[in-house]
N, C-alpha and C positions, 0 to 999 in steps of 0.2 A: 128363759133368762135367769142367769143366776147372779148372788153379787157375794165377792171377797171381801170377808172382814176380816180376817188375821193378817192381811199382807204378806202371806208365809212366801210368794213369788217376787214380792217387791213391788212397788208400783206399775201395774201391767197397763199398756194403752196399744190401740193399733189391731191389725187381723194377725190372727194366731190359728192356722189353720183354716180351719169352716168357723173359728169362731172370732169377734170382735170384740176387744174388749177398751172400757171404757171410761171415764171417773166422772160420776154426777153426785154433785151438792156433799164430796168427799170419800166418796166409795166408790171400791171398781166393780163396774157391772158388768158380767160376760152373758154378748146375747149369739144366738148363732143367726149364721150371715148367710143370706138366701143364697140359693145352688148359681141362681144367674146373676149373682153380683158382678160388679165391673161398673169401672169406670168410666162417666161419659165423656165419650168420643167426640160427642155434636160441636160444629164451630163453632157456634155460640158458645159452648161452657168451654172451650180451647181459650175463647177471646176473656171470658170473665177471670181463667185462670194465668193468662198473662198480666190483664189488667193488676190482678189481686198484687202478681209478682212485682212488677212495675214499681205500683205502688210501695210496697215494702222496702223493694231496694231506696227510691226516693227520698222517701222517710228513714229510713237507715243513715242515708248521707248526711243529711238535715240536723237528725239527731246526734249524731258524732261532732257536729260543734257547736261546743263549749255554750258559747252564748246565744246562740239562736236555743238547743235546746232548754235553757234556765230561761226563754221567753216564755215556750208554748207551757212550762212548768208555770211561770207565774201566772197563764191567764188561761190551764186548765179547768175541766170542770171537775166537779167535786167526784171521787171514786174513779178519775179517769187519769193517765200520764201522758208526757210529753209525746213518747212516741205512741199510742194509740190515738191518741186525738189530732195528729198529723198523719196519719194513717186513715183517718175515716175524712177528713176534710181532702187527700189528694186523691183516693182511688174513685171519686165520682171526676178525675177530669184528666185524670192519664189517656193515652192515648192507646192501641194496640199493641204498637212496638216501641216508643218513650213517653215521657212527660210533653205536656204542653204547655203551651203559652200560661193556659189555665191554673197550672198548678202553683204554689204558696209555698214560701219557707216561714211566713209569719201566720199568726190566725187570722183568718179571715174577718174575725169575732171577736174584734179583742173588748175584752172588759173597760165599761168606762171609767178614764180617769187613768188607765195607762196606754193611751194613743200617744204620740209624737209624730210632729209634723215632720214630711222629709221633703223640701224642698227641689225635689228632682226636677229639671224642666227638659234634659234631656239625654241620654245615653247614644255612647256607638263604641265598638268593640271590633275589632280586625284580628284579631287572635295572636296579636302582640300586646297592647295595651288594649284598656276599657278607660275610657274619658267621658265625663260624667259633669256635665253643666246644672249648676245648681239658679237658683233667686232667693237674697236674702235668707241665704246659710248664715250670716255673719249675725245678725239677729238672733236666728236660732239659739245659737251656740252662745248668746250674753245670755240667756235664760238658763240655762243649765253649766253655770260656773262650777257648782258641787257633784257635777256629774261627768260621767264617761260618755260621749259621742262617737259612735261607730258606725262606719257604711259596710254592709255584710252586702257583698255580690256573693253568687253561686252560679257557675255556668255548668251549662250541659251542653257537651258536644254529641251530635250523634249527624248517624247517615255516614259511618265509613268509606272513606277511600278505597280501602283493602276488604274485602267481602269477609274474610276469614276476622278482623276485630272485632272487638263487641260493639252493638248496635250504639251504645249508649252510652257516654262515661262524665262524669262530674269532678267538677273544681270548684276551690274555693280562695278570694281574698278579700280579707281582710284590711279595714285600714283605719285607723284611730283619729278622727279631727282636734288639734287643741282651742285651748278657749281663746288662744289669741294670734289664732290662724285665719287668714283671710280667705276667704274661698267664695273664687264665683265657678272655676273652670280648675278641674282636679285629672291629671294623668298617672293612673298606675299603670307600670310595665310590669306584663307576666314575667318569671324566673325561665329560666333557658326548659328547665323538664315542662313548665305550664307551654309553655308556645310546642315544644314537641310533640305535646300532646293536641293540641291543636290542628296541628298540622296533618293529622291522621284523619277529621272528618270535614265533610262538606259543608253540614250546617251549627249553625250554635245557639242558643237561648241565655240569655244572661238576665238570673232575677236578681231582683235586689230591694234591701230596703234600710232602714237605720234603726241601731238600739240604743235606750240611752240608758245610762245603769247607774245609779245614787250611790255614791261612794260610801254613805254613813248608812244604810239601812238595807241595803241592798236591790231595792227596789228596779222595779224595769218597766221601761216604758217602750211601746214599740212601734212604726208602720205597718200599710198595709204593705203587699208586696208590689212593686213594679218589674212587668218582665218584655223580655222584647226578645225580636229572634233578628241573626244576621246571619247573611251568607257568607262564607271562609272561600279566602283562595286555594 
């Protein structure tokens, strides 16, 4: 084993011939890489390296909006970010080939003191609209006059129609409650491209949960996740 300390190659990482090279605690270390190296094969490590995948893309989606990621920010742990600590809370409940029921766009964990309630009592979704029956939203929403109330859905379609699409693909909407909006029973209709994409798989998962975000300090409060699955015509 040897380790580079002038960097004269540039940051080296990866196999370079018979040799691996590698960066521990700030330095490249080149060790040479057994004659019967290779990669395991076994279904098992096939399945943990889907899983791993899975999860990444998941978390990738998650983290690309705006306000969900500034949640898992506000009720990270210390020396960790948003997208790794929604990274290690969904890859223990991915499934083989998508997400499941199991998996979270909010933490699991959230920090006390930023919980909010979401009065959800029931969901259903036919891959034109998602309608969303609430109890005592209207309550809710007199407590946080100084705040922003948001319903964050994220659906996952998967189980293609057509063999040849991807197993798995994700949506998102958005929808902003005001403070002197009445709400017992809420219908949003998807955009012409959300239903077409709909229309491409069998089945659907639709999580969902509420953020509330303090206009003056920035602060955020958030749900657990609720997720449900429906079958698509």
């Amino acid at each position: 084993m040897a380790t580079l300390k002038g960097e004269v190659f540039g940051r080296l990482s990866g196999k370079i011939g018979k040799v691996v090279a590698r960066r521990v605690n700030g330095k490249t270390v080149i060790s040479e890489r057994p004659d019967h190296y290779k990669e395991t094969t076994s279904e098992e490590a096939k399945n943990v390296r889907s899983r791993f995948s899975i999860a990444v893309e998941f978390s990738s989606y998650i983290c690309s909006i705006a306000l969900l990621k500034a949640v898992w920010n506000y009720n990270r742990k210390k020396h960790s970010n948003a997208f790794n600590m929604m990274q290690s809370f969904n890859i223990k409940s991915v499934g083989d080939n998508a997400p499941s029921l199991k998996n979270t766009i909010t933490p699991r964990y959230i920090k006390s003191g930023n919980e909010c309630v979401y009065p959800l009592s029931g969901i259903n979704f036919n891959g034109l609209e998602i309608t969303a029956v609430f109890e005592g939203m209207d309550e809710l929403i007199s407590l946080h006059g100084k705040a922003a109330y948001y319903l964050q859905f994220v659906i996952l379609y998967y189980e293609p129609k057509v063999r040849e699409n991807e197993y798995f693909i994700m949506d998102q909407v958005e929808y902003q409650l005001d403070a002197s909006e009445s709400v017992e029973k809420l219908q949003i209709n998807l955009s012409t491209l959300q239903r077409d994409k709909a229309a491409l798989y069998n089945k659907a998962i639709v999580y969902s949960a509420a953020v509330v975000r303090e206009r003056d300090n920035e602060k955020f409060y958030c749900s657990i996740t609720f997720a449900k699955e429906f079958t698509l015509n």
